[in-house]
C-alpha positions in Angstrom: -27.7 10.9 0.8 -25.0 12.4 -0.9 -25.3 15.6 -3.0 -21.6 15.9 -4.0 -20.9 12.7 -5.4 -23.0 10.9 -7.6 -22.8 7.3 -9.9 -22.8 6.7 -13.3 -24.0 3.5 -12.9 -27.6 2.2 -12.6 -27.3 0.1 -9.4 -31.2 -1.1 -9.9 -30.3 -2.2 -13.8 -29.5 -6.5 -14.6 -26.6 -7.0 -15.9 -23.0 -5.6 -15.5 -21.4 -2.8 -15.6 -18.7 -0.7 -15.3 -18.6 3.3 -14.6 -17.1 6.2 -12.1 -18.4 7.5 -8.7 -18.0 11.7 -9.5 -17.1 13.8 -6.8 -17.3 17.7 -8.1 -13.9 19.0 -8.0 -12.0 22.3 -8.2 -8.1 22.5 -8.8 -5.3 24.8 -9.3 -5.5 23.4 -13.0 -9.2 23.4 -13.3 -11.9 25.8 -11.3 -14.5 23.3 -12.5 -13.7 19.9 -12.1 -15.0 16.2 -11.4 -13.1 13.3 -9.9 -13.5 10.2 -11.5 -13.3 6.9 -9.4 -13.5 3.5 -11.0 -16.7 1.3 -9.5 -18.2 -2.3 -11.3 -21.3 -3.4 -11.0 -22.6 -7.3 -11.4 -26.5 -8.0 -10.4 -28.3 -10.8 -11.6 -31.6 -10.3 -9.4 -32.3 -11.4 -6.2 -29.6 -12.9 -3.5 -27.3 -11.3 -1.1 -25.7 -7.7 -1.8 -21.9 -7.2 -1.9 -19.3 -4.5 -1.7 -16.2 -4.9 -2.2 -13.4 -2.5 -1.3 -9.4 -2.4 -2.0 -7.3 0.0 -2.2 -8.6 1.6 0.7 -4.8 2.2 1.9 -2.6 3.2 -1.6 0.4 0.8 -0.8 -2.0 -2.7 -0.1 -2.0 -3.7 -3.8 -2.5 -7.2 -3.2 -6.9 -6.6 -3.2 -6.4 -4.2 -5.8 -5.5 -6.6 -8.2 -7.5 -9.8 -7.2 -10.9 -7.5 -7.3 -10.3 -6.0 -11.0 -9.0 -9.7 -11.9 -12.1 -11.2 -10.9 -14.6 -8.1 -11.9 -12.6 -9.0 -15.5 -13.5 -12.3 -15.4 -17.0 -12.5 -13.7 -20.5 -12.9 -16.0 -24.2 -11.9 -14.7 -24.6 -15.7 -14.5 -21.7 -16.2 -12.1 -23.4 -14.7 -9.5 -26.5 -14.8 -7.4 -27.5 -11.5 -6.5 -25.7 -8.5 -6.3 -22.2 -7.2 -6.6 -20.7 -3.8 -6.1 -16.5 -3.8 -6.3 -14.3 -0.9 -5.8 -10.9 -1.7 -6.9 -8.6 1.0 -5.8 -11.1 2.9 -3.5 -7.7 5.4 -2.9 -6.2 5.1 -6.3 -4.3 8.5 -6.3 -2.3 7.6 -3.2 -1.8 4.0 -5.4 0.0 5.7 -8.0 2.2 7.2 -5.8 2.8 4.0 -3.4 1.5 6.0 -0.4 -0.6 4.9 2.0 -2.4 8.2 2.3 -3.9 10.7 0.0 -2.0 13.7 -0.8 -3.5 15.9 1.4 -2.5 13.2 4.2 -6.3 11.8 4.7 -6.2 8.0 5.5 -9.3 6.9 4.0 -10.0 4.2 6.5 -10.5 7.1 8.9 -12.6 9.4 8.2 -16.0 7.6 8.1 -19.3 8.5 7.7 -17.2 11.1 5.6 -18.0 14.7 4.6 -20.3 15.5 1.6 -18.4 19.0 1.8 -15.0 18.2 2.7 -12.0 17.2 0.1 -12.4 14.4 -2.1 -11.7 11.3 0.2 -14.4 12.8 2.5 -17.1 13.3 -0.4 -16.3 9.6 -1.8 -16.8 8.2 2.5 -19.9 10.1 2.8 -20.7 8.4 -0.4 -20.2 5.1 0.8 -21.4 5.5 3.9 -25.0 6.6 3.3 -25.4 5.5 0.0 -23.3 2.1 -1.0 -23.4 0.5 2.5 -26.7 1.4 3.4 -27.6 -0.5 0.3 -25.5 -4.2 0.8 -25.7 -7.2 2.9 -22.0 -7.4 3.1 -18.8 -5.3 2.7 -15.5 -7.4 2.2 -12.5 -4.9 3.1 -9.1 -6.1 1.3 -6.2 -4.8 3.2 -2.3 -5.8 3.0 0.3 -4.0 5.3 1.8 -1.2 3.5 5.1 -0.1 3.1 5.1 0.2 6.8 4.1 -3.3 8.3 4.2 -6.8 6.8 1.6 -9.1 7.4 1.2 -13.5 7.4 -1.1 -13.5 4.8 -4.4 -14.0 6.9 -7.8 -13.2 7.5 -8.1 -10.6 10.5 -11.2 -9.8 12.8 -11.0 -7.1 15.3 -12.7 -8.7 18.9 -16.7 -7.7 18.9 -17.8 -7.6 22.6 -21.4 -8.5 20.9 -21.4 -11.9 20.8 -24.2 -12.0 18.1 -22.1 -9.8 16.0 -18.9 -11.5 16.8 -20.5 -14.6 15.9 -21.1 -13.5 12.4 -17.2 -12.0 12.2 -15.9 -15.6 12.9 -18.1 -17.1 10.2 -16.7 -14.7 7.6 -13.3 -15.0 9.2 -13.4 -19.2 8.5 -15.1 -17.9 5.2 -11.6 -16.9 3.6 -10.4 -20.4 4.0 -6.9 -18.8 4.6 -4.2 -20.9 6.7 -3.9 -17.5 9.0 -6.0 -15.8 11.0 -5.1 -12.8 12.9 -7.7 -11.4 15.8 -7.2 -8.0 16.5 -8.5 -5.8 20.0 -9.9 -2.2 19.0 -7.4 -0.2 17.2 -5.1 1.5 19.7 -5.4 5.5 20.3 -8.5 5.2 17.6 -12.3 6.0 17.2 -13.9 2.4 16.1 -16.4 3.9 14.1 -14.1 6.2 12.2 -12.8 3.3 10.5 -14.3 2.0 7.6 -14.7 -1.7 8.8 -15.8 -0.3 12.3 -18.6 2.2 10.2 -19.6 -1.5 8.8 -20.1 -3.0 12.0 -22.0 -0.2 13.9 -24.7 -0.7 10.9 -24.8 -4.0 12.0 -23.6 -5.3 8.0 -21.5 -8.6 7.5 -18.0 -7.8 6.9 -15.0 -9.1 6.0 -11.4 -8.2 6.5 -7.7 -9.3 5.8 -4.6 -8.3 5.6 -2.3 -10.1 2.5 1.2 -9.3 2.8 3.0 -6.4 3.2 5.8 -4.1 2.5 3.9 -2.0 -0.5 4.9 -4.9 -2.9 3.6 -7.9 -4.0 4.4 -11.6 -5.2 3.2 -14.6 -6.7 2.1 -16.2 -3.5 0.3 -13.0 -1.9 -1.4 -12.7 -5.5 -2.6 -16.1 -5.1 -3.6 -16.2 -1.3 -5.5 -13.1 -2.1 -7.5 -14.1 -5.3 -8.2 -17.3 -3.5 -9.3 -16.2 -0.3 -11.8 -13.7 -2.3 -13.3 -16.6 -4.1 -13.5 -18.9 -1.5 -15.3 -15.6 0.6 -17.8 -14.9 -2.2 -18.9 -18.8 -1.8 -19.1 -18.9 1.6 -22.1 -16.5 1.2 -23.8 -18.0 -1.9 -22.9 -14.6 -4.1 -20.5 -17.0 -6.5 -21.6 -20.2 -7.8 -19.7 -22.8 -5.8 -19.3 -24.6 -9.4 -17.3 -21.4 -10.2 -13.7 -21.9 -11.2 -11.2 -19.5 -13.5 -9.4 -21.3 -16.6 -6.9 -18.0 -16.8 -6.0 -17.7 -13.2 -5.2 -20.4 -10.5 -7.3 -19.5 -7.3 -6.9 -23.1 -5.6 -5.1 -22.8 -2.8 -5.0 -26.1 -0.1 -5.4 -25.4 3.1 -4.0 -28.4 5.8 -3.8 -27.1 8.9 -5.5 -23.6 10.3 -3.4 -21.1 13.1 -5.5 -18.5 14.7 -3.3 -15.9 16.0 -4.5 -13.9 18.9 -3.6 -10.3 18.7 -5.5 -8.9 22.2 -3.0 -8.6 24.5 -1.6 -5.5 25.8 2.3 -6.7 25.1 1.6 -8.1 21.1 2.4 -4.8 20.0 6.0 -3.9 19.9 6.5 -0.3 19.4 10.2 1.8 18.6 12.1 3.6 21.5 14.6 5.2 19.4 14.7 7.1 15.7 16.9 5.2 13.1 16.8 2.2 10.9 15.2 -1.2 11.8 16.1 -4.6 11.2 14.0 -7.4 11.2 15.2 -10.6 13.1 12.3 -13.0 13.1 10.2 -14.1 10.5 7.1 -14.1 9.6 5.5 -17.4 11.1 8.6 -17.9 13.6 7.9 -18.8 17.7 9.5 -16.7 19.7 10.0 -16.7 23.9 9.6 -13.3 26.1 13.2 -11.7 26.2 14.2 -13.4 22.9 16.2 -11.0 20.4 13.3 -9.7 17.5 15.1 -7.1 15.9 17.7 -3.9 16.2 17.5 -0.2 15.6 20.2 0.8 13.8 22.1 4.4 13.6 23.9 5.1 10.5 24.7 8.8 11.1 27.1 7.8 14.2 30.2 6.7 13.2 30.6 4.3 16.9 26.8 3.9 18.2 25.8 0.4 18.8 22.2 -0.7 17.6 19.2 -1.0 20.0 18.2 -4.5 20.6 14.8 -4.9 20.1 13.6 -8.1 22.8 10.4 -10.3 22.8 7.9 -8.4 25.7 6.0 -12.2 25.3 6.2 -15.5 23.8 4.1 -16.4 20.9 3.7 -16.5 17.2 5.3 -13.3 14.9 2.2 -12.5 12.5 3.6 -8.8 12.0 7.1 -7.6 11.1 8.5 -4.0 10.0 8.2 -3.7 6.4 9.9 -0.5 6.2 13.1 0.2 8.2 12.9 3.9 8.9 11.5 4.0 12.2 10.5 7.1 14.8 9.8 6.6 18.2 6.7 5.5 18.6 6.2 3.5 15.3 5.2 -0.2 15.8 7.8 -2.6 14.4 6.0 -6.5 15.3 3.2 -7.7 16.2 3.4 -11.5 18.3 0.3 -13.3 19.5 -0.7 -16.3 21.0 -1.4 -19.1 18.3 -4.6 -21.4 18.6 -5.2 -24.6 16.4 -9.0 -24.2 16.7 -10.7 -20.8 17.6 -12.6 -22.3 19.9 -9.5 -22.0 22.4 -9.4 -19.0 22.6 -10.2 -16.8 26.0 -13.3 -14.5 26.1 
């Protein structure tokens, strides 16, 4: 339980509403201060218990907007149960299209959080021992920054629990998106120190996706995003499935379903030299090992030829560079094998 952070909402209370999570503060400008962020509330009565999170990296704004669209739109009767929706979880790094806070925290890291640390560290202690704790479900909206751009998809990260896993690939068909991206462990990270991983060593339901890219958005990752949400929120009997929007077009047909897998020690393409990259492939595009993917480019020499950037596998690009400026180290694609049915795909 958190004693630096507490809600001006009622969770227990019918009906909806909409309030601030308040962290106590102190600043340069103020000695006394309280952080304000932005939290909805929807509960109707019994049925399942949903969070909802975007914003958790500043620069994914595609969630941001399809939660506070729908949180507009929603009534108590819409619903069966209860939902809890978080916007822009990280609005301050949103504001300044970054994908950290300013005091470099990355908010997807630092879980269960700090009740005595800075403010991104109050508001995941928050969430982890009190908002969690309390849900059936957490649904965590990502896009790909400014750094990365993604095929707008539905994403799972590989549980060796086959129960668990189980669950992950009935929220992943859940989106009803026509991508899906499955992901190993995060490389060179603590599991559990990531928000979604926090989720899943409670044992809670969670979804995950990643909607675009390049810390902008467009028409088509809008809509890909709102509809995925709703068709999620059906697939677990939270929204009516007689629900539909007059104001905003969710529909989005779905034909034929690609499951990209992501597992494989070679998918990740990472930079060997400083400078300025170029995508060659799109997003979507087959590619063969050895095939030409992209070049490093070095605009402070006046006669230095670019760095070819080469397939390390064959497979299906789901990830491309959204920013150019790359260090070494800095991962510029993503390619994976590509399934029709998940079914196919190896243990």
């Amino acid at each position: 339980m958190s004693g630096t952070v507490s809600s001006s909402i009622d969770f227990d209370k019918r009906g909806k509403e909409s309030g601030y999570l308040q962290a106590g503060d102190s600043t340069n400008n103020s000695g006394w201060a309280i952080f304000n962020l932005p939290i909805h509330s929807i509960n109707s009565g019994p049925g399942p218990k949903v969070l909802i999170i975007g914003g958790n990296h500043g620069d994914e704004y595609e969630g941001q907007f399809a939660i506070a669209n729908l949180i507009r739109e929603l009534k108590v009767d819409d619903i069966a149960g209860e939902l809890i929706a978080i916007p822009s979880v990280s609005f301050p790094a949103s504001f300044a299209s970054t994908r950290l806070w300013a005091d470099d925290t990355n908010f997807n890291r630092i879980f269960p959080g700090d009740e005595n640390g800075r403010i991104p560290q109050k508001i995941a202690h928050y969430l982890a021992t009190e908002l969690i704790p309390r849900v059936d479900v957490v649904i965590d909206i990502h896009s790909g920054g400014r750094g990365h751009h993604f095929l707008e998809s539905a994403t799972a990260t590989w549980s060796d629990d086959k129960k668990y896993r189980s669950d992950l690939i009935k929220n992943l068909n859940g989106w009803n998106t026509r991508y899906s991206l499955i992901f190993p462990s995060h490389p060179g990270t603590n599991e559990s120190s990531l928000l979604p991983g926090y989720v899943a060593s409670l044992g809670k339901s969670l979804f995950t996706g990643e909607f675009g890219g390049s810390g902008v958005t467009s028409a088509t990752s809008n809509r890909i995003t709102r509809a995925a949400l709703v068709s999620a929120l059906k697939s677990i009997s939270l929204l009516k499935p007689d629900w539909h929007s007059d104001s905003y077009d969710h529909k989005v047909a779905v034909e034929n379903r690609e499951f990209i897998d992501m597992r494989s020690s070679d998918t990740y393409h990472w930079a060997e030299e400083e400078g300025l990259y170029q995508n060659k492939k799109r997003l979507g595009d087959r590619v063969e090992k050895g095939e030409l993917i992209g070049a490093i480019h070095f605009p402070d020499s006046a006669d230095r030829k670019p760095h070819l950037v080469l397939a390390s596998r064959s497979g299906t690009v789901g990830v491309i560079r959204g920013y150019p400026r790359v260090k070494r180290g800095d991962c510029l694609t993503l390619i994976g094998d590509s399934y029709s049915d998940l079914s196919q795909l190896p243990e």
